[in-house]
N, C-alpha and C positions, 0 to 999 in steps of 0.2 A: 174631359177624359184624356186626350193624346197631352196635355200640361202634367196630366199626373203619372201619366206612362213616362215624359219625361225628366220628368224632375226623381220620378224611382232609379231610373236609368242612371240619371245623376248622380245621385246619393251612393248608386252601387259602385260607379264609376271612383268618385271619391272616396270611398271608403275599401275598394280595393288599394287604391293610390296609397292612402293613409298606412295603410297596413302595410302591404310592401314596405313603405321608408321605414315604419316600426321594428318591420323585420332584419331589415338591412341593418340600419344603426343598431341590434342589437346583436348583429354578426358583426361589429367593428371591432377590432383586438383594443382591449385598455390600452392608455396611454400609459401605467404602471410596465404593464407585458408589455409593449412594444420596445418599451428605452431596456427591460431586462433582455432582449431578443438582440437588438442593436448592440449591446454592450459586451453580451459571449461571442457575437459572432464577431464583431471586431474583433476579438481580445483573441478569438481562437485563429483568426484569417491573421492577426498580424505575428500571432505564434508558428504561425504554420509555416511562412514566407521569410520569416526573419533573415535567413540568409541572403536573400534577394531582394531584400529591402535598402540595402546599402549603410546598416546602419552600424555604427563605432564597433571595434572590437570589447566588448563586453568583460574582458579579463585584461587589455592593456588599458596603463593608466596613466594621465600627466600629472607629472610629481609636481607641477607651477599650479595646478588647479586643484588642491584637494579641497572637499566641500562648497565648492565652489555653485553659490545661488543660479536658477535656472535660467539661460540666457538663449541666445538664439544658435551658440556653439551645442551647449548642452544643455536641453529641453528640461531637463527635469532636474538640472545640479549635476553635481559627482560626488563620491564618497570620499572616505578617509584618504583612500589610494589615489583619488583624479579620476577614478572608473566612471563611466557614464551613466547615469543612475535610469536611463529610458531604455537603454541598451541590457539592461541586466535586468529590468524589470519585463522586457520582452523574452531571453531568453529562461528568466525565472518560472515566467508562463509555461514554458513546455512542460515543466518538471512538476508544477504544481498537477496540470492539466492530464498529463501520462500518468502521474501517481493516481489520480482523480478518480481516472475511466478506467485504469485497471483493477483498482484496490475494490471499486463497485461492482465491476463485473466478475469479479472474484465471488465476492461475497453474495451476489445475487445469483449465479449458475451454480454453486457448491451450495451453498444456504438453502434456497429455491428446490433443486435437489429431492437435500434431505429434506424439508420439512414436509414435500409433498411425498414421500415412499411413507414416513411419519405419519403422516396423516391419513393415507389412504389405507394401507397396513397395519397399524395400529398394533395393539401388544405387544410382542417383546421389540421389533424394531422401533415402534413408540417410544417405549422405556429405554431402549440401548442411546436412540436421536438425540433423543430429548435429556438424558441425561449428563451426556457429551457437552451436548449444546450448555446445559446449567452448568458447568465446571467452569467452563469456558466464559460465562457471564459473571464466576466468581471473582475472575481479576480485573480490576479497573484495566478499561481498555489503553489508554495510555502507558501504563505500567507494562501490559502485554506487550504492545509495540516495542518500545523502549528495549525490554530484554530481546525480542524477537530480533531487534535491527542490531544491538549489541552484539550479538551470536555470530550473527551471518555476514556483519559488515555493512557500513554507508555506501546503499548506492540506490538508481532508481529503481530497479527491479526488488530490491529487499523490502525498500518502501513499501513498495505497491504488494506484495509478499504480507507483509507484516500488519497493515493496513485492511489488506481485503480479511487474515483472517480472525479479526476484531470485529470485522461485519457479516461473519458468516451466521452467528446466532441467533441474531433479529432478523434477517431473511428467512431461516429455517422454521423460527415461530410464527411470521405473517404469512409464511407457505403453509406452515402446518394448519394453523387456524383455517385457513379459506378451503384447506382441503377437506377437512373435517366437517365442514355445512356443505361443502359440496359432495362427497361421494353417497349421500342416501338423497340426491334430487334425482326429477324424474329424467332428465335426460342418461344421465347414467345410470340406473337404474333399466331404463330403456336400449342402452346399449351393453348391459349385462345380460338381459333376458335376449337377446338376440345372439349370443356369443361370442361379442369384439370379445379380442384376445388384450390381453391388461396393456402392451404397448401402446395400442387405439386407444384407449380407455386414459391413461394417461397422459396421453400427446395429441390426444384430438378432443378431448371431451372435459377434462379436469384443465390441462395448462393454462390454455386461452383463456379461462377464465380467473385464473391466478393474476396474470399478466399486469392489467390494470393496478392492484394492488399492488403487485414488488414494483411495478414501472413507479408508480406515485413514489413511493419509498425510497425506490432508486435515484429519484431527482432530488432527491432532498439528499441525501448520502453524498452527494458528489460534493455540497458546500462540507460537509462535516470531514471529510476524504483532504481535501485544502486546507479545512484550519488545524488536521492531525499532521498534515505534510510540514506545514509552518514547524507545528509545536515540537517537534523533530530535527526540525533545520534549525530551532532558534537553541535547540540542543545539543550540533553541533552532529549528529545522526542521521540526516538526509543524507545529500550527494559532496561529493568531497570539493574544499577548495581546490581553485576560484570559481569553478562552476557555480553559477548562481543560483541560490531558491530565494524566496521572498523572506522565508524565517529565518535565515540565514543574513541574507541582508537587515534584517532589524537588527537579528544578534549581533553583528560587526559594527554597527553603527551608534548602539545604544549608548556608549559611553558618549558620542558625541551630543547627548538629544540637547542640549543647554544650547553649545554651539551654532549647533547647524542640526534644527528641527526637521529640516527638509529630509533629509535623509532616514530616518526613521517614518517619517506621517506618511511619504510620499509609498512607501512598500506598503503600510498599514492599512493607508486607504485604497490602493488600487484592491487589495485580499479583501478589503471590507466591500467594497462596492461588486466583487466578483461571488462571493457572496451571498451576500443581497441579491444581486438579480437571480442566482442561481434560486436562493428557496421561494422568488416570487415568480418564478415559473414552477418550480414544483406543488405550489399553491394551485397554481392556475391547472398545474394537470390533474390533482388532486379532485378540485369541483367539476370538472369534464367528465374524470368516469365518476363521481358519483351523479352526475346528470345522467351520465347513460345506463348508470344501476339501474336508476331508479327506474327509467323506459324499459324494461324489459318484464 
């Protein structure tokens, strides 16, 4: 008898054990999301500091070194000009990066917005929203940009301007939608029959649970916010020279691509790799709240 008391004891013993570690390693971040985590934060920590990083003047350029392969002077090459190609690529970063966050929180607070007064309200500001919002999804969104930065002039703020309101339409539909299966559940419903006044009702009861959805949305918007900043700079409609953007730097360099590849791949792939990590954490936040949908 006290052998088999022991050996239960055991078995519980070890099989708590087991579990734990099961548990643990299945809280360990991917090795996919860790290097995407490592790679913004660098990429934003070396954006942020660039001035106190000690690194080349980004707009002066040696006329002895133009295109010149990546060496221990300069990391990454230079361009047409002798410009330092790591140097432009770090403060390219700001501009991608400020276009990025602003053009998304544009279109996620004004979008967000209306699609939840849409949604909750329904009938005629339903049809006023949402009709707004369909005009607006009539023009290719680059074309919109395009004219909108034409109008107003190359700069970051127009960008970021012209950009958010391209992404105000599909914010306003994934607000409207989630508002619309949510204002007849029970907790609003519950908070109607009690008399919140529609501001509660809105900002404590409906938002929160909007959130998840624009936020997923939102992480992924921020790579598409980049490659519209590009497709604008390599148009020559970003920030004005020599201010650097990354689609800007392709554009200037493309005649060289036979010459000197470096100059071109090297902007191409930092935009590609920034990116990529960006929609592999929007991925990653995406399966999170539908994990936590689903617990509720």
């Amino acid at each position: 008898m006290p052998g088999s008391i022991h050996g239960c004891v055991l078995a519980a013993i070890t099989e708590e054990l087991v579990g734990g570690a099961r548990a643990r390693a299945s809280r360990r971040v991917p090795i996919g999301l860790a290097l995407a985590l490592a790679w913004l934060l660098g990429l934003v920590t070396v954006a942020a500091l660039a001035n106190v990083l000690g690194l080349q003047n980004p707009d002066e350029g040696d006329l002895l070194a133009p295109l010149a392969l990546p060496s221990a002077e300069h990391w990454l090459g230079t361009d047409s000009l002798g410009r330092d190609t790591f140097a432009r690529l770090i403060y390219g970063a700001r501009v991608s990066l400020a276009v990025a966050i602003g053009s998304v929180t544009i279109g996620l607070s004004i979008g967000g917005a209306l699609g939840l007064f849409a949604g909750y309200f329904g009938t005629w500001a339903d049809r006023l929203i949402m009709g707004v919002m369909t005009v607006l999804l009539c023009f290719p969104g680059i074309i919109l940009a395009i004219a909108l930065v034409a109008s107003l002039g190359p700069s970051v703020t127009n960008v970021t301007l012209a950009i958010g309101v391209i992404f105000i339409p599909a914010f306003s539909r994934i607000a409207r939608a989630n508002t619309l299966s949510l204002r007849s559940r029970e907790f609003v419903l519950a908070a109607q029959s009690l008399g919140a006044r529609l501001p509660r009702i809105l900002t404590r009861e409906i938002l929160p649970n909007l959130i998840p959805a624009l936020l997923s949305y939102a992480v992924v918007m921020l790579g598409v916010a980049i490659l519209a900043e590009a497709a604008l700079g390599f148009l020559g409609l970003s920030v004005r020279p020599p201010q650097p953007s990354w689609g800007g730097m392709i554009a200037t360099e493309r005649a060289n691509l036979v010459e000197a590849p470096h100059a071109v791949f090297v902007p191409s792939a930092i935009m590609f790799l920034t990116v990529l990590s960006i929609n592999w954490i929007g991925e990653s936040v995406r399966r999170l709240f539908d994990i936590r949908a689903q617990s509720l």
